[in-house]
C-alpha positions in Angstrom: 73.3 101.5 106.1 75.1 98.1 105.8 73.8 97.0 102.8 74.3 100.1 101.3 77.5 100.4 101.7 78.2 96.6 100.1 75.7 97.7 97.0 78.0 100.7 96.4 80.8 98.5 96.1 78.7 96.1 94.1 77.7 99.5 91.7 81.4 100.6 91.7 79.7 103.9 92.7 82.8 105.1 94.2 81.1 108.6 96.1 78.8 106.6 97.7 81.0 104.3 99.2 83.0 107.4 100.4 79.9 108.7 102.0 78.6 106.0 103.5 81.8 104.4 105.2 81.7 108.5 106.6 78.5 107.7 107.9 79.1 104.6 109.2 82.0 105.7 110.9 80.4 108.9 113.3 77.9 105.9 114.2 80.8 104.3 115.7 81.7 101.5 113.2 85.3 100.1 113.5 87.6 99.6 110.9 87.0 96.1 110.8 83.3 96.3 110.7 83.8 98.5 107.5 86.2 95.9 106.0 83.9 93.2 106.5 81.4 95.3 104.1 83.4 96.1 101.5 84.5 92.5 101.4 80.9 91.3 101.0 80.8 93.8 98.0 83.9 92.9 96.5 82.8 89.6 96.5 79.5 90.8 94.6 82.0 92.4 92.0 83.6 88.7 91.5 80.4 87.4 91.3 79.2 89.3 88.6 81.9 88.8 86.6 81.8 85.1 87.5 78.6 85.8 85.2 80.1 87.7 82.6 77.6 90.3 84.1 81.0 92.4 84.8 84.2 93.1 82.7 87.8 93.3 83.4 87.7 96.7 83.4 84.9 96.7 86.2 87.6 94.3 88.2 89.9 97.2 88.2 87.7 100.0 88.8 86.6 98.1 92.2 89.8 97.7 93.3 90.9 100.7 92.4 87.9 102.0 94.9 88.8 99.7 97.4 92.2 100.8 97.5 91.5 104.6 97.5 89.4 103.8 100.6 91.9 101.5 102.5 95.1 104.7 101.7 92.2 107.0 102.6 91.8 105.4 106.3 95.6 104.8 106.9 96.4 108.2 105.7 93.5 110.0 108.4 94.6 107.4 111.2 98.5 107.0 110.5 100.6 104.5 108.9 100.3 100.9 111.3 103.1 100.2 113.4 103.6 96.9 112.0 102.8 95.4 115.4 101.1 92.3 113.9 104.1 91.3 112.3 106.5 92.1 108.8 105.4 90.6 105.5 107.6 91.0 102.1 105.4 90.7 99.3 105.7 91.6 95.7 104.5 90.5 92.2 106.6 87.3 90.4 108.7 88.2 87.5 107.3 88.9 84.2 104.0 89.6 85.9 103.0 93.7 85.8 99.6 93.4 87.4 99.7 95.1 90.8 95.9 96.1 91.9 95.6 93.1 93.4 98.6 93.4 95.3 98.2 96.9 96.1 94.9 96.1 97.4 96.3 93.4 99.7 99.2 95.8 101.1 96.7 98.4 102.1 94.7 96.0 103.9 97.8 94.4 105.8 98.7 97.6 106.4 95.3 98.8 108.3 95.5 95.8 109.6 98.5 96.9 111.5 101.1 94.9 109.7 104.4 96.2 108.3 104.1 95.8 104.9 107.6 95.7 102.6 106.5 95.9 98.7 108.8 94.7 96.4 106.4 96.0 93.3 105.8 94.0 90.1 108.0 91.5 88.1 110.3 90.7 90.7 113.4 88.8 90.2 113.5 85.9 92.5 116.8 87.0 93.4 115.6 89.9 95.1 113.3 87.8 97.1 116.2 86.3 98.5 117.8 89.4 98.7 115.3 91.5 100.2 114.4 88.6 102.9 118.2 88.7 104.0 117.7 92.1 104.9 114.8 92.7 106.5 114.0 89.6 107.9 110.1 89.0 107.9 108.0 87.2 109.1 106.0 86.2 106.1 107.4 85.9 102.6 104.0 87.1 99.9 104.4 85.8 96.3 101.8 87.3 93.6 100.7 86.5 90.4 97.9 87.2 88.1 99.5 85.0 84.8 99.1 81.3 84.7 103.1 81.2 84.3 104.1 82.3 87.3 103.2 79.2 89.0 106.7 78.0 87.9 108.5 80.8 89.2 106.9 80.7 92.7 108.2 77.3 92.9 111.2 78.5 91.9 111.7 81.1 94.4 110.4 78.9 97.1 113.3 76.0 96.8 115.7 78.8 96.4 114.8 79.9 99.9 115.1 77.2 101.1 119.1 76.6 99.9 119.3 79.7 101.1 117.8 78.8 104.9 115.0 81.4 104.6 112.3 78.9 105.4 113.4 78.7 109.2 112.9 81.9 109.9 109.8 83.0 107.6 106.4 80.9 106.5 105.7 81.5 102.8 102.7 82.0 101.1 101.2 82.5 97.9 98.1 84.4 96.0 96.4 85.7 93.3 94.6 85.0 90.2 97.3 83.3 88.8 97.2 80.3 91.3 94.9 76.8 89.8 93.8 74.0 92.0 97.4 72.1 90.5 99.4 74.8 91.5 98.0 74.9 95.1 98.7 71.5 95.4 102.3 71.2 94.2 104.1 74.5 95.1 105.1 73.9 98.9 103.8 77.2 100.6 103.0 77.2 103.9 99.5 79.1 103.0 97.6 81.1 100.0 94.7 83.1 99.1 92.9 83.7 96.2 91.6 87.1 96.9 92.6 89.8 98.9 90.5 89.7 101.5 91.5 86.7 103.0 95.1 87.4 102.5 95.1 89.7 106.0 93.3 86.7 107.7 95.6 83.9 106.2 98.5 85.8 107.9 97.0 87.0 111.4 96.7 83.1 111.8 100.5 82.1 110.6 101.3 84.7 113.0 99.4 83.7 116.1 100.0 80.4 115.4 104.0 81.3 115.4 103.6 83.6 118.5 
């Protein structure tokens, strides 16, 4: 049942993966447990199109499933808490993509964080702005365009004129980010995939708690 639920993911066969997570659930799998799967078939996904087995457009469709599931599972059990901790997160400016942000937000989310989106092309300013009011924990900045890079960097050393960076780690993600960019913007973390984004914070957290 396992495996069938990561080759569903893998096949984009988006009934299947509702029925079998169903299935997997009245056997007494936890919402981890089901995570874990579809993780291991995202990860297919990327690896197909690593191969240029898969398209762009299959990208989307999978996250698009994924995140149907993940609202599906928040919206039956009810919205988290935030007990784990508060992240602001949102997409840098000039940048529109959102699935993979989306997709990251529903999995903070069931993974009982409070989640504070901030959308697509965000003006750094309301980074600043946001953070000031709502004090989080962790600061999120996403990208899927190579340029954003730059504005990441940007936003980061206007936190810290602004003293943001004694109260909140930073950290960045998403298809945008190149092995240069890791190494010279000074977050405190990133991801390049969703998945590990949830993980990535749990640790900041604990390791701040």
């Amino acid at each position: 049942m396992e495996e069938q639920l990561i080759q569903a993911m893998e096949n984009l066969d988006e009934d299947l993966v509702v029925k079998t997570i169903q299935s997997l659930r009245e056997k007494g799998f936890d919402y981890l447990s089901i995570q874990d799967l579809l993780n291991q078939g995202m990860q297919r996904v990327g690896d197909h199109f690593a191969r240029g087995e898969y398209f762009l457009a299959d990208l989307m469709v999978s996250g698009l499933i994924y995140r149907k599931v993940m609202e599906k599972w928040i919206e039956e059990h009810g919205k988290s808490p935030g007990k784990a901790g508060k992240i602001l997160i949102g997409v840098m400016k000039d940048d529109i993509h959102d699935i993979g942000k989306d997709i990251v937000c529903s999995i903070l989310r069931a993974n009982d964080f409070e989640v504070i989106d901030l959308g697509v092309d965000v003006e750094t300013e309301r980074f600043v702005e946001a953070a000031k009011e709502h004090h989080p924990d962790i600061i999120a900045l996403c990208g899927a365009m190579w340029f954003v890079e730059e504005e990441m960097q940007q936003a980061i050393a206007l936190f810290e004129e602004n003293g943001l960076r004694k109260h909140a780690k930073i950290i960045i993600g998403g298809a945008c980010l190149t092995s240069a960019g890791i190494a010279s913007i000074p977050a405190d973390g990133y991801s390049l995939n969703a998945s590990g984004a949830a993980n990535l914070c749990r640790k900041i957290v604990e390791n701040n708690g």
